[in-house]
C-alpha positions as CSV (number, residue, x, y, z in Angstrom):
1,X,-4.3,15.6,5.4
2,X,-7.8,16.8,5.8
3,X,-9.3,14.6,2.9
4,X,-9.2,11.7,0.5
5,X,-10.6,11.2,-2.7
6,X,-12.3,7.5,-4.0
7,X,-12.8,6.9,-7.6
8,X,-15.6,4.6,-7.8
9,X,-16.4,2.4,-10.4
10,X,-19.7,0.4,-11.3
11,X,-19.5,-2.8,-13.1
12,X,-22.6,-2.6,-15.6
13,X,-22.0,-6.2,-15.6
14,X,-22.0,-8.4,-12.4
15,X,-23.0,-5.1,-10.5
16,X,-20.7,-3.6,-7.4
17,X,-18.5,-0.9,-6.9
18,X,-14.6,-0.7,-6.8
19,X,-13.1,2.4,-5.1
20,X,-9.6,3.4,-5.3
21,X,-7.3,5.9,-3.8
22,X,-4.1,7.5,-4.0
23,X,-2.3,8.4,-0.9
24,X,0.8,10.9,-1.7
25,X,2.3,9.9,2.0
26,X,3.7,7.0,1.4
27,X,3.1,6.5,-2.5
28,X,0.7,4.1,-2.2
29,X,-3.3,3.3,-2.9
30,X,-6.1,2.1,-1.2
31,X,-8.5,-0.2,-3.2
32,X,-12.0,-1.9,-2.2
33,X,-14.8,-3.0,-3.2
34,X,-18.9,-3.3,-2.4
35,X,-21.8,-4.8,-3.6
36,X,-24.0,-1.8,-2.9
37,X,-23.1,1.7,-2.1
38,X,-23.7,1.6,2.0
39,X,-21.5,-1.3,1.8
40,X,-18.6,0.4,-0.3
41,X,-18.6,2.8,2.1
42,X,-18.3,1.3,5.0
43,X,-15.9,-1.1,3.1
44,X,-13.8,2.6,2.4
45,X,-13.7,3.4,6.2
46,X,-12.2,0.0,7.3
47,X,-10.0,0.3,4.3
48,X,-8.6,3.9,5.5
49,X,-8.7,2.9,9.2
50,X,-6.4,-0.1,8.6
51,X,-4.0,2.0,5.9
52,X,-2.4,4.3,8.5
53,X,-0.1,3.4,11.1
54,X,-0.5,5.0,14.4
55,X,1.3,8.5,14.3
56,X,0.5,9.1,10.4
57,X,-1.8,11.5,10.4
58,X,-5.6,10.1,8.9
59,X,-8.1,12.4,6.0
60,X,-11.4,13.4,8.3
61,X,-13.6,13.5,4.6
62,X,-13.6,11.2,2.2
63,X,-15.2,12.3,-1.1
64,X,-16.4,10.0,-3.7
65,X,-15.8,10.7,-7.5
66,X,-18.3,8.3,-9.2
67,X,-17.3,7.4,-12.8
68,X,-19.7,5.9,-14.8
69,X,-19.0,4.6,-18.4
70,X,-21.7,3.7,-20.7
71,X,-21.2,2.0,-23.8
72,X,-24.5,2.7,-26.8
73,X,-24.9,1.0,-29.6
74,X,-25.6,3.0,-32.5
């Protein structure tokens, strides 16, 4: 596994970030959060660090998909 891929949310209301991940080995996600963006990420490397036992091999890149929704009123 060379990468992983974080979908990060923003919540437009009490501000933060939530990331989440699907890991195919071993059918199962990875989920954290962060009040600011240098602190999701660092938040994401812990998260990966502790999500793989010793032997299973760990992604080098993470990339992050930011999803933003915004909601208009018309």
């Amino acid at each position: 596994m060379k990468s992983i891929t974080f979908v990060v949310s923003e919540d437009d209301i009490d501000g933060g970030f939530t990331a989440e991940a699907h890991v195919r080995q071993g059918n199962r996600s990875i989920i954290t959060e962060g009040d600011t963006e240098d602190e999701l990420i660092r938040n994401i490397k812990d998260a990966v660090e502790v999500s793989f036992d010793e032997g299973e091999e760990k992604p080098e890149l993470v990339h992050l998909h930011f999803v933003r929704e915004r909601i208009v009123a018309i």
